[in-house]
PAGU-195900 format. One record per residue (C-alpha): y, z, x; residue number from 1; residue in one letter. Coordinates in steps of 0.1 Angstrom, whole numbers, plus 5000, padded with zeros to 4 digits. Layout:
<nodes>
+------+------+------+-----+------+
!    Y !    Z !    X ! pos ! code !
+------+------+------+-----+------+
!    Y !    Z !    X ! NUM !    a !
...
+------+------+------+-----+------+
</nodes>
This chain:
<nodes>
+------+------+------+-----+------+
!    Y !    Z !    X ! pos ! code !
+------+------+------+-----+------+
! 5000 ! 5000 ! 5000 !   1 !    x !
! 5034 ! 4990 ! 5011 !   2 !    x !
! 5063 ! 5013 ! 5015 !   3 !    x !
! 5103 ! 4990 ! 5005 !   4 !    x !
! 5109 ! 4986 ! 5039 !   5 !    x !
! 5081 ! 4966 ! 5044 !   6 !    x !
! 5059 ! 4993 ! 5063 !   7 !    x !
! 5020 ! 5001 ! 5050 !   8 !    x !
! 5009 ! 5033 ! 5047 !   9 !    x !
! 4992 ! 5042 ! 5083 !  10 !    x !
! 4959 ! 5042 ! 5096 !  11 !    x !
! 4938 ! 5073 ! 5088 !  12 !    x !
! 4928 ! 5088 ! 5129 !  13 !    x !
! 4900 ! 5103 ! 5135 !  14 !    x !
! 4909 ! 5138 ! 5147 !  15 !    x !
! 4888 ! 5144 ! 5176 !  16 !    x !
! 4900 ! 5166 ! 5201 !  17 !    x !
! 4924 ! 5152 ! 5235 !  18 !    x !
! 4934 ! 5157 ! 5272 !  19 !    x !
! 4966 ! 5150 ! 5275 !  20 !    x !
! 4981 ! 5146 ! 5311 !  21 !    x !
! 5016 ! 5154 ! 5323 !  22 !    x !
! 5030 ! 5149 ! 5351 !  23 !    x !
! 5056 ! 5179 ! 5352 !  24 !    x !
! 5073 ! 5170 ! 5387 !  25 !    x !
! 5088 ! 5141 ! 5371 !  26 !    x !
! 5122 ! 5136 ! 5358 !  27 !    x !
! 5161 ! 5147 ! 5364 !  28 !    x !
! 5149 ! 5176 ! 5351 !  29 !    x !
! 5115 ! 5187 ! 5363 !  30 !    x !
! 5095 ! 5209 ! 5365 !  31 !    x !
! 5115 ! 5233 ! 5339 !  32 !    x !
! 5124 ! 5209 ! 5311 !  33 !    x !
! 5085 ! 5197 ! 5311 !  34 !    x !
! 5069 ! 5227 ! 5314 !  35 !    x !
! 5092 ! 5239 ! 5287 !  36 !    x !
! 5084 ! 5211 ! 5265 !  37 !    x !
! 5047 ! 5211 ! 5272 !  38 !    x !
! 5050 ! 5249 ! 5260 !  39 !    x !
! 5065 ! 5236 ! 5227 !  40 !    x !
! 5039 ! 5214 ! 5222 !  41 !    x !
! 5015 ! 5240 ! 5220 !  42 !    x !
! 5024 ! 5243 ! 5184 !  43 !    x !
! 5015 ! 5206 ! 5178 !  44 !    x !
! 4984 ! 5204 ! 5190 !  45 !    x !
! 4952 ! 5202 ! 5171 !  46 !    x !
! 4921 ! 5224 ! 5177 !  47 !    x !
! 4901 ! 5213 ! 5210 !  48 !    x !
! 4933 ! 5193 ! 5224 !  49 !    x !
! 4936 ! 5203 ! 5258 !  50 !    x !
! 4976 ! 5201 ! 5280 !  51 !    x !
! 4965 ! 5195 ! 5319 !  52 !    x !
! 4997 ! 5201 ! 5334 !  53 !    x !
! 4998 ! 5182 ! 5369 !  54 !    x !
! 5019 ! 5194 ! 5399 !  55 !    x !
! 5022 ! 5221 ! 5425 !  56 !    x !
! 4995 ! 5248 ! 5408 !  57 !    x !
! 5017 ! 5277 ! 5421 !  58 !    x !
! 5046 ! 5264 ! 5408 !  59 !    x !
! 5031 ! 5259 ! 5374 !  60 !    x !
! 5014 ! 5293 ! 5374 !  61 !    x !
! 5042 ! 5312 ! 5380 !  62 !    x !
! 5062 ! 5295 ! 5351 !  63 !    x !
! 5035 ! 5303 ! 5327 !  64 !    x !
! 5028 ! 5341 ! 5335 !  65 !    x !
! 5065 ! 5343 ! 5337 !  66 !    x !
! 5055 ! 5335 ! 5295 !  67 !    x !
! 5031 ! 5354 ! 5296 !  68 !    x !
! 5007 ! 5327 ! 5291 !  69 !    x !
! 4970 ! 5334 ! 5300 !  70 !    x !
! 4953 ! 5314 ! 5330 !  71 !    x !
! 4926 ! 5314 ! 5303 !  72 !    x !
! 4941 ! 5293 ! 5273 !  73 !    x !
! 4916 ! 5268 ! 5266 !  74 !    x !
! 4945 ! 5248 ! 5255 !  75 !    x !
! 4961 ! 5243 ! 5293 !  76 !    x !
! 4940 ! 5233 ! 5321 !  77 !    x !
! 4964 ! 5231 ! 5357 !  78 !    x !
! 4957 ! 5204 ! 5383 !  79 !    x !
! 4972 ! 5210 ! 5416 !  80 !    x !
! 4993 ! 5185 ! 5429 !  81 !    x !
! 5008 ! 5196 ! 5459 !  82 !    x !
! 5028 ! 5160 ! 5467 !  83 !    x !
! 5057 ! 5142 ! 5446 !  84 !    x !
! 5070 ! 5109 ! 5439 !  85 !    x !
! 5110 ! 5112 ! 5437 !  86 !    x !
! 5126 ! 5084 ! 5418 !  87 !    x !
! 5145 ! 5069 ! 5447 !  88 !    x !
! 5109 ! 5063 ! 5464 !  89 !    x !
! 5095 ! 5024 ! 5464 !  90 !    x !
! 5071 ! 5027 ! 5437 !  91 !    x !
! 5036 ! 5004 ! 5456 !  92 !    x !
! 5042 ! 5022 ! 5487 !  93 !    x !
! 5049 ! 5055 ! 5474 !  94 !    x !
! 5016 ! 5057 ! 5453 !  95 !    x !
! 4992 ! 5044 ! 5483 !  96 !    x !
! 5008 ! 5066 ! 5506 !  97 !    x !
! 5011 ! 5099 ! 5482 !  98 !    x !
! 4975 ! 5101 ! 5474 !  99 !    x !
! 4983 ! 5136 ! 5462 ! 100 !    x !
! 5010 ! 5132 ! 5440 ! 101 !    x !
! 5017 ! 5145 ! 5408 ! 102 !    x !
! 5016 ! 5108 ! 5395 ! 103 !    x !
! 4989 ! 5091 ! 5415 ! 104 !    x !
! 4960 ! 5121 ! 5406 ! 105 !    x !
! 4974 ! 5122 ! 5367 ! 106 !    x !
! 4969 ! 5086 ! 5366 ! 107 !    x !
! 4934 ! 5086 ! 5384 ! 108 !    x !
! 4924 ! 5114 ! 5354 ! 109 !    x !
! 4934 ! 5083 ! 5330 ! 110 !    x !
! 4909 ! 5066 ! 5348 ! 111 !    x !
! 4873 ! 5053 ! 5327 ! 112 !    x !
! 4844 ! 5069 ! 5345 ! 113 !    x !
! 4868 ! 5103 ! 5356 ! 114 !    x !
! 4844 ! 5135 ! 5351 ! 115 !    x !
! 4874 ! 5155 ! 5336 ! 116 !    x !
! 4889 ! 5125 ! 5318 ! 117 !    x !
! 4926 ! 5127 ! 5306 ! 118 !    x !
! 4928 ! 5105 ! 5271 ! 119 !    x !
! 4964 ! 5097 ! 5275 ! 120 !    x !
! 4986 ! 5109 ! 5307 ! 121 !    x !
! 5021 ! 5112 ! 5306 ! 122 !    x !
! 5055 ! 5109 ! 5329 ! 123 !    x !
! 5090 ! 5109 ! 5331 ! 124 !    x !
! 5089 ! 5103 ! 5368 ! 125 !    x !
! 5095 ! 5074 ! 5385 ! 126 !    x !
! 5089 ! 5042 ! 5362 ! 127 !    x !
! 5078 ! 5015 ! 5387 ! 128 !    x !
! 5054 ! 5039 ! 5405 ! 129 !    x !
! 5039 ! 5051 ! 5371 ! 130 !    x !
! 5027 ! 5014 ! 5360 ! 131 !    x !
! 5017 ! 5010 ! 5400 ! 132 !    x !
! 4991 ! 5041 ! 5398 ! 133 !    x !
! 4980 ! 5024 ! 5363 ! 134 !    x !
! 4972 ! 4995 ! 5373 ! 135 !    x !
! 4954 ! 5008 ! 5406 ! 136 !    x !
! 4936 ! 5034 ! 5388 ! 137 !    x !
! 4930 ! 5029 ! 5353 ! 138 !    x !
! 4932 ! 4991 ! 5355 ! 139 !    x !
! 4933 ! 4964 ! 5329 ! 140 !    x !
! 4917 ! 4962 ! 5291 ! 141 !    x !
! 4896 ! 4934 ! 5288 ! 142 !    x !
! 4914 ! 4900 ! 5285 ! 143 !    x !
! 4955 ! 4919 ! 5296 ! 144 !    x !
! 4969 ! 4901 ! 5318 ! 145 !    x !
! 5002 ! 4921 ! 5328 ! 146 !    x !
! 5008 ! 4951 ! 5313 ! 147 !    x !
! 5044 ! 4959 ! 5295 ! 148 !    x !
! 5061 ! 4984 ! 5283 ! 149 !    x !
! 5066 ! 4988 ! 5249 ! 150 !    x !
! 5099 ! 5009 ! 5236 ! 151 !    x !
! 5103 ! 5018 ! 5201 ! 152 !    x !
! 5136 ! 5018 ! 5193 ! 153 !    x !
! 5159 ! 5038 ! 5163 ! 154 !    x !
! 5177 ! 5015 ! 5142 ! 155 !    x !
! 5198 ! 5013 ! 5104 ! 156 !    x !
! 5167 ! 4997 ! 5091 ! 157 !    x !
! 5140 ! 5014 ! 5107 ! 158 !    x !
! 5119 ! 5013 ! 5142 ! 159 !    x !
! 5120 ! 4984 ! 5160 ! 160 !    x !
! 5095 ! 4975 ! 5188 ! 161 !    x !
! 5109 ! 4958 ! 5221 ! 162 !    x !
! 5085 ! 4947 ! 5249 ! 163 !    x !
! 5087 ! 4946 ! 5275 ! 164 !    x !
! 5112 ! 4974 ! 5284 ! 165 !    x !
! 5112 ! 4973 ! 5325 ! 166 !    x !
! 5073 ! 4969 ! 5338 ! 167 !    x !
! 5073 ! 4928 ! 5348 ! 168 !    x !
! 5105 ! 4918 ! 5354 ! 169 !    x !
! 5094 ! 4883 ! 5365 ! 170 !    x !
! 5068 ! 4872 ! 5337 ! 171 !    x !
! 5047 ! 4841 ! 5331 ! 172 !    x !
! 5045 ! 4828 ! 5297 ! 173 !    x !
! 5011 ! 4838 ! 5293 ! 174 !    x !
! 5026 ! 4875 ! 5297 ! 175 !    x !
! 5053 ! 4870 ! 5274 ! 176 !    x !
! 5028 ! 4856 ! 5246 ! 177 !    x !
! 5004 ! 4890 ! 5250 ! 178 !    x !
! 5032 ! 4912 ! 5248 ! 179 !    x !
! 5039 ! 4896 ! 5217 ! 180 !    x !
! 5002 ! 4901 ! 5203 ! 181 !    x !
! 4999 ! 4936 ! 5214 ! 182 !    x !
! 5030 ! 4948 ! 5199 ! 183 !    x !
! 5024 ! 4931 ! 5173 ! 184 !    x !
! 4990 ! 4953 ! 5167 ! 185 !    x !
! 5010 ! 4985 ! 5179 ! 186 !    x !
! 5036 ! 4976 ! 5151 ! 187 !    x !
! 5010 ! 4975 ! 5129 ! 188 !    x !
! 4985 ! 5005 ! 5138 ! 189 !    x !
! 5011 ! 5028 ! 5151 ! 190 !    x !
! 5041 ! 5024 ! 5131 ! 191 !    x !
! 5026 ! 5010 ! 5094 ! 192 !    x !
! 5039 ! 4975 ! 5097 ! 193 !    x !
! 5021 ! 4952 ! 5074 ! 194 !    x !
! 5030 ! 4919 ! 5088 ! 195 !    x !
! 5057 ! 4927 ! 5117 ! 196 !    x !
! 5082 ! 4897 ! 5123 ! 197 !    x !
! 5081 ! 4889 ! 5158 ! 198 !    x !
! 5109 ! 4873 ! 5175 ! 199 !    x !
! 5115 ! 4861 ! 5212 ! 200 !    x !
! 5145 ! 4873 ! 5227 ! 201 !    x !
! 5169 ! 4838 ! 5238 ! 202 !    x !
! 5201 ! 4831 ! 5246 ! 203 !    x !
! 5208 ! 4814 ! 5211 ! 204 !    x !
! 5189 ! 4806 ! 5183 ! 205 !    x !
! 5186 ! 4769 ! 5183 ! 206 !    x !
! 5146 ! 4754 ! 5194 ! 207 !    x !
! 5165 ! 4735 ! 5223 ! 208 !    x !
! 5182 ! 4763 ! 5239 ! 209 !    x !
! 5159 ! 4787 ! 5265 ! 210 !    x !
! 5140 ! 4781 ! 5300 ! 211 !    x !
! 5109 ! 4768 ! 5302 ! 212 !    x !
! 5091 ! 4798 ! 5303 ! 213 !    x !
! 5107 ! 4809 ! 5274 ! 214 !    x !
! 5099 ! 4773 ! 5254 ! 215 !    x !
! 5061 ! 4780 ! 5269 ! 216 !    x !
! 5064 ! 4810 ! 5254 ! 217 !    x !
! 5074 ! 4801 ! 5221 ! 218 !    x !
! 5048 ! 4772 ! 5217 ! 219 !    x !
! 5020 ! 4800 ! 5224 ! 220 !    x !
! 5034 ! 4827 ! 5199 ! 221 !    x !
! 5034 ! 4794 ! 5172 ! 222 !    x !
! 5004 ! 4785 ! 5178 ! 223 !    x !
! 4988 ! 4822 ! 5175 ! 224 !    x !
! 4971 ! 4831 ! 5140 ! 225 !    x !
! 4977 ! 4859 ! 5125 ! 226 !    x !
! 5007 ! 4865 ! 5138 ! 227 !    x !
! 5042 ! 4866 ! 5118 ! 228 !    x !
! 5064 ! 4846 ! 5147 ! 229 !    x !
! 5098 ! 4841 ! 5133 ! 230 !    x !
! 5114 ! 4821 ! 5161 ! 231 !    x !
! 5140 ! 4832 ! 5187 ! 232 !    x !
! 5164 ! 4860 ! 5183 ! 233 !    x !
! 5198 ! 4866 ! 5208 ! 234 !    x !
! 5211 ! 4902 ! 5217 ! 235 !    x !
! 5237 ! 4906 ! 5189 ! 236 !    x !
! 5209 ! 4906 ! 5164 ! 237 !    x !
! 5187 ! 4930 ! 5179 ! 238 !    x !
! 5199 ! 4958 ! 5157 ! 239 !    x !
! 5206 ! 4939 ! 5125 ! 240 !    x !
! 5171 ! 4939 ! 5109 ! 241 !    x !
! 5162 ! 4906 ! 5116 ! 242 !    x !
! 5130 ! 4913 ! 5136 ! 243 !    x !
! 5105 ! 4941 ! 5140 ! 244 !    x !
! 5091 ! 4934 ! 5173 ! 245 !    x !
! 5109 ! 4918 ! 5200 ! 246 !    x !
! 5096 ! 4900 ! 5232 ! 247 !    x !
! 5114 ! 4899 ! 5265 ! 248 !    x !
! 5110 ! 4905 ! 5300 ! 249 !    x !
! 5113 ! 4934 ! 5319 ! 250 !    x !
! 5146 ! 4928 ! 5333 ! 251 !    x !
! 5167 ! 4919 ! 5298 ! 252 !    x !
! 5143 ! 4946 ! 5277 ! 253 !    x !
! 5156 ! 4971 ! 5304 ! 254 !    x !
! 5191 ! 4959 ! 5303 ! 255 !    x !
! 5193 ! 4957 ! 5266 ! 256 !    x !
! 5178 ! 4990 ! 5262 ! 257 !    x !
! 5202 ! 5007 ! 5287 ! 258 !    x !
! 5233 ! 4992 ! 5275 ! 259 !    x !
! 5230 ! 5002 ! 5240 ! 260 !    x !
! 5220 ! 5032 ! 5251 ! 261 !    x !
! 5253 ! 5032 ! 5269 ! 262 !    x !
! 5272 ! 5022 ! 5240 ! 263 !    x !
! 5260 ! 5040 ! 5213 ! 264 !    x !
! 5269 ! 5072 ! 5237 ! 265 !    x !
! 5305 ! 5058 ! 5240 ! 266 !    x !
! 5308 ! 5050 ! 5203 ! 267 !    x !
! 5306 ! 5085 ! 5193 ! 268 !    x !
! 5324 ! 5099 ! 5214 ! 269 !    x !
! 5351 ! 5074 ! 5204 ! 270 !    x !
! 5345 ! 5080 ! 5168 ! 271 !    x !
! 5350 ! 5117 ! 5172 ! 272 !    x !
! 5382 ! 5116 ! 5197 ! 273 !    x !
! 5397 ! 5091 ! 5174 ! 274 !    x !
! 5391 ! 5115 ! 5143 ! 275 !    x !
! 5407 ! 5144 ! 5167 ! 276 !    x !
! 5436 ! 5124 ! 5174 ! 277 !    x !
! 5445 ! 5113 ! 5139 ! 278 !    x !
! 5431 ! 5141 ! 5113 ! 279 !    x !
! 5417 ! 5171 ! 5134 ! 280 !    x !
! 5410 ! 5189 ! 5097 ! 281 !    x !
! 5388 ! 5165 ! 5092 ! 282 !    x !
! 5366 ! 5172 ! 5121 ! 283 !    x !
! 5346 ! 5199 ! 5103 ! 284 !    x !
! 5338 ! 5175 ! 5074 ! 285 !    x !
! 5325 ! 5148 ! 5098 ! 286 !    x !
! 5306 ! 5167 ! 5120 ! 287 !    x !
! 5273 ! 5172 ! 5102 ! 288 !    x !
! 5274 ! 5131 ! 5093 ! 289 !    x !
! 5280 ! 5123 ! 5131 ! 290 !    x !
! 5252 ! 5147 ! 5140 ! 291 !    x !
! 5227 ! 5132 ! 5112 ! 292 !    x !
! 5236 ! 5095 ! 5126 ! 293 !    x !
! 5230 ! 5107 ! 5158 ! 294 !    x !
! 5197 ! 5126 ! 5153 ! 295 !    x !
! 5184 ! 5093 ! 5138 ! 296 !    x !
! 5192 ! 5074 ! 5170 ! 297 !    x !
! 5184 ! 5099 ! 5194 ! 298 !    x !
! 5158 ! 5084 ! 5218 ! 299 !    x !
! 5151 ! 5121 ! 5229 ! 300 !    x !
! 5137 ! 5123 ! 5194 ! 301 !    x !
! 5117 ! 5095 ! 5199 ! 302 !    x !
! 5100 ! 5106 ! 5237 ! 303 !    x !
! 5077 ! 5082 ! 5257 ! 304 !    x !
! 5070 ! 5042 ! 5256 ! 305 !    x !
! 5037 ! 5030 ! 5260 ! 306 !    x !
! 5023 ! 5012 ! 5288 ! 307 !    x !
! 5004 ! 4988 ! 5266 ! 308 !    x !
! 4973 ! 4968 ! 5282 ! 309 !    x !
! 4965 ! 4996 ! 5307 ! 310 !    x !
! 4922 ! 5007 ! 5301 ! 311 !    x !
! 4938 ! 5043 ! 5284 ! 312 !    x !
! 4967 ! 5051 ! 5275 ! 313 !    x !
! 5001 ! 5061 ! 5301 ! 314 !    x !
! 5030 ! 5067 ! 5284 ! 315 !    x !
! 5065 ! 5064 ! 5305 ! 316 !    x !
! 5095 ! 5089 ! 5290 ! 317 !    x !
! 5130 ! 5089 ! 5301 ! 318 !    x !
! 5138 ! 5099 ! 5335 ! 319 !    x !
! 5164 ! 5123 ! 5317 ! 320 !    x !
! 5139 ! 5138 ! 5296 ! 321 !    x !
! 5146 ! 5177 ! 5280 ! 322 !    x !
! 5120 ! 5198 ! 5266 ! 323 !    x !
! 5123 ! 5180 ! 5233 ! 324 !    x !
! 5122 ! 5146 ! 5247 ! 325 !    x !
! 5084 ! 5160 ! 5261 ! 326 !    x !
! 5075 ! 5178 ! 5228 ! 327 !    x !
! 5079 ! 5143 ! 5209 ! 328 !    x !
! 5061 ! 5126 ! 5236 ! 329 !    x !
! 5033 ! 5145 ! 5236 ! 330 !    x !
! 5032 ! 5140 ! 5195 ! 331 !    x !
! 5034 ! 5104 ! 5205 ! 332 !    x !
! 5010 ! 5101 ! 5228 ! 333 !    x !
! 4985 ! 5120 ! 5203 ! 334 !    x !
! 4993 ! 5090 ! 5173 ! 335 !    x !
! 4987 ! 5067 ! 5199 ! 336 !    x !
! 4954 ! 5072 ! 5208 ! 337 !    x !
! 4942 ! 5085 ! 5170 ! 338 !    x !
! 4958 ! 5051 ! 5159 ! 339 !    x !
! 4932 ! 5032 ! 5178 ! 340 !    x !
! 4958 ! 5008 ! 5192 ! 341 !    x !
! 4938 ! 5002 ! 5223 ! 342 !    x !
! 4907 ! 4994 ! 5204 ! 343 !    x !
! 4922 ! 4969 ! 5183 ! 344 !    x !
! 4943 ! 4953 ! 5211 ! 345 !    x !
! 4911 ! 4944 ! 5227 ! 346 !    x !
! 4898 ! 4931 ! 5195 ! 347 !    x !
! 4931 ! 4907 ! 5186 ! 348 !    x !
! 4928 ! 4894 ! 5222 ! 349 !    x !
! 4893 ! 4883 ! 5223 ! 350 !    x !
! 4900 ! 4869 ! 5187 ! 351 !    x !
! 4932 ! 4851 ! 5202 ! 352 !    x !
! 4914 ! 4838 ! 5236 ! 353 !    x !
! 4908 ! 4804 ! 5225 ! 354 !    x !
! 4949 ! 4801 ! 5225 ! 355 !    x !
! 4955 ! 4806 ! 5255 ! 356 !    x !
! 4928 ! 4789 ! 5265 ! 357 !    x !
! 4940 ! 4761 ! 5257 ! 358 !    x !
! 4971 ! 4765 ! 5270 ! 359 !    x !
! 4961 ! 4774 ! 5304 ! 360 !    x !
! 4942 ! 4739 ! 5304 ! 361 !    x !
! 4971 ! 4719 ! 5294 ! 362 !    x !
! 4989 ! 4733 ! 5324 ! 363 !    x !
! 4962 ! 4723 ! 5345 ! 364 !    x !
! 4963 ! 4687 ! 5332 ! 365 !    x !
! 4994 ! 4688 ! 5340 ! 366 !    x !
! 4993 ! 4699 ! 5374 ! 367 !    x !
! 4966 ! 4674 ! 5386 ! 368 !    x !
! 4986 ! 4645 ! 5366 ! 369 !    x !
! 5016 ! 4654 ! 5389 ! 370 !    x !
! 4995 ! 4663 ! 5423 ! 371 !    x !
! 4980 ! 4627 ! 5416 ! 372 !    x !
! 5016 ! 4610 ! 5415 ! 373 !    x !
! 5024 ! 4632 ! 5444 ! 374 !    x !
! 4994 ! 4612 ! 5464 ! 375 !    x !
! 5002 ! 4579 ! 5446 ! 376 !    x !
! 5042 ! 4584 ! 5464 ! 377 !    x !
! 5029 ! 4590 ! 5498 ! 378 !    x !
! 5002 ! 4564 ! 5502 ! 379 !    x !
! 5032 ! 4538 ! 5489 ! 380 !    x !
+------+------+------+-----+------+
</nodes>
């Protein structure tokens, strides 16, 4: 049954109990502001679900009997990390030269075949070394290309899925077209969508405007069944309702994200200096509104992106994470993985193979036609 806003009711999880992994060096403010969310998230948890809080074990210790909370709580388990990844490190080299990080062991806990498997791991640490230790550790699901980060965003109308939000800045089409199919089932699983409209983010809306990766990238999402493609969408409509899921690179999806970020900051504070300035009396009066608007678009409200095509599930928060921002990650994280999204995501890509297939041979064709005329210009 669908809701007016064009969401279905979600997908009933199967309760079964989780380990959830998080990384608590990571993050303006770590350790505090994680291990204080991670404690609020106590509450949220279900019976069985486990927190294994990664990072220096004496450290972590110390904050928890300082609470008063028991080495013996079946629902924390502490991993000692004794090493950490600081944002301002290079993310490749950083994770195969900090074997003991905080990030590189949480991440190896995500990991199939790991005897105290982690179901979902967590980190608002450094973003590029995060998908780094994913890839290296808990690898690929069957038929993922590239993995990409998928950002749920507040909007007027309701959630609106961008991917990719910073993982590949430099993407093929054939990345561009997954990232399209997987948020398309995370739209779907996760959020209720009944058929999400997926657009492709270009610099205008007309068929003959884009690069070729981007026109690649079209023809594939076209060509895909299933899915709801609605053509190509430009950055002033992000926000206006016209699409549910979005498909970019890393580089734009970052910049778009951060900029209106940036500028829904700014607009408030605008707002409310302007209403100082003119009517101060009214101040009290538009307080609450401007606090209820802002709630609604409050990312830290809306904690952790996932890293979708990864064999598990690693979600990425804000670097400037509070206790909060970790408390609605963790509830994330927990939908995420009761939401099957990973199971189906393999599903709709074996299902949608034969596309890209056929795609990938075209481009071969193409190659060989044009190596020929290479040969056929040299020997003349």
């Amino acid at each position: 049954m669908s809701s007016p806003n064009g969401h279905s009711k979600s997908h009933s999880p199967h309760q079964r109990p989780l380990r959830i992994g998080v990384d608590i060096m990571g993050g303006d403010h770590a350790p505090d502001a994680i291990l204080k969310g991670c404690l609020l998230a106590l509450d949220d948890l279900s019976p069985g679900d486990v927190l294994v809080l990664v990072g220096p074990g004496g450290l972590i210790r110390e904050y928890l009997d300082e609470r008063n909370i028991s080495d013996h709580d079946p629902r924390i388990e502490v991993l000692h990390a004794p090493e950490v990844i600081a944002m301002g490190d290079s993310a490749a080299k950083a994770v195969r030269q900090k074997t003991d990080s905080s990030i590189v062991l949480m991440h190896q806990m995500g990991a199939e075949g790991h005897p105290k498997r982690c179901d979902v791991v967590l980190s608002a640490g450094n973003t590029g070394a995060c998908v780094a230790a994913a890839m290296l550790h808990m690898r690929r699901l069957p038929n993922v290309l590239r993995p990409g980060i998928n950002v749920t965003i507040p909007a007027f109308h309701g959630p609106l899925v961008l991917v990719d939000a910073g993982a590949n800045p430099e993407p093929k089409a054939e990345h561009l077209w997954q990232y399209g199919v997987m948020a398309d089932v995370y739209a779907r699983r996760k959020l209720g969508f009944e058929n999400p409209r997926v657009a492709l983010m270009n610099i205008g809306s007309e068929e003959a405007k884009g690069t070729g990766i981007i026109k690649q990238t079209r023809d594939l999402l076209k060509a895909t069944p299933g899915l709801n493609y609605i053509g190509y969408i430009e950055g002033r409509d992000v926000f206006e309702g016209v699409a549910d899921v979005i498909v970019t690179d890393g580089l734009v999806g970052n910049t778009v994200l951060k900029a209106a970020e940036g500028m829904a900051k700014s607009l408030f504070k605008a707002i409310a200096a302007e209403i100082l300035e003119q009517k101060p009396d009214l101040m009290l009066q538009f307080e609450p509104i401007v606090k209820a608007i802002y709630a609604k678009n409050d990312y830290h409200e809306h904690g952790g992106a996932p890293l979708l095509g990864v064999n598990g599930a690693c979600f990425i928060a804000h670097g400037s994470s509070e206790a909060r921002t970790i408390r609605a990650a963790i509830r994330n994280c927990r939908a995420f993985v009761h939401a099957g999204v990973n199971e189906e995501v393999v599903r709709r890509l074996e299902e949608v193979q034969p596309v890209l297939d056929q795609y990938l041979e075209a481009q071969r064709a193409e190659a060989r036609i044009a190596e020929a005329r290479l040969t056929e210009g040299a020997r003349a």
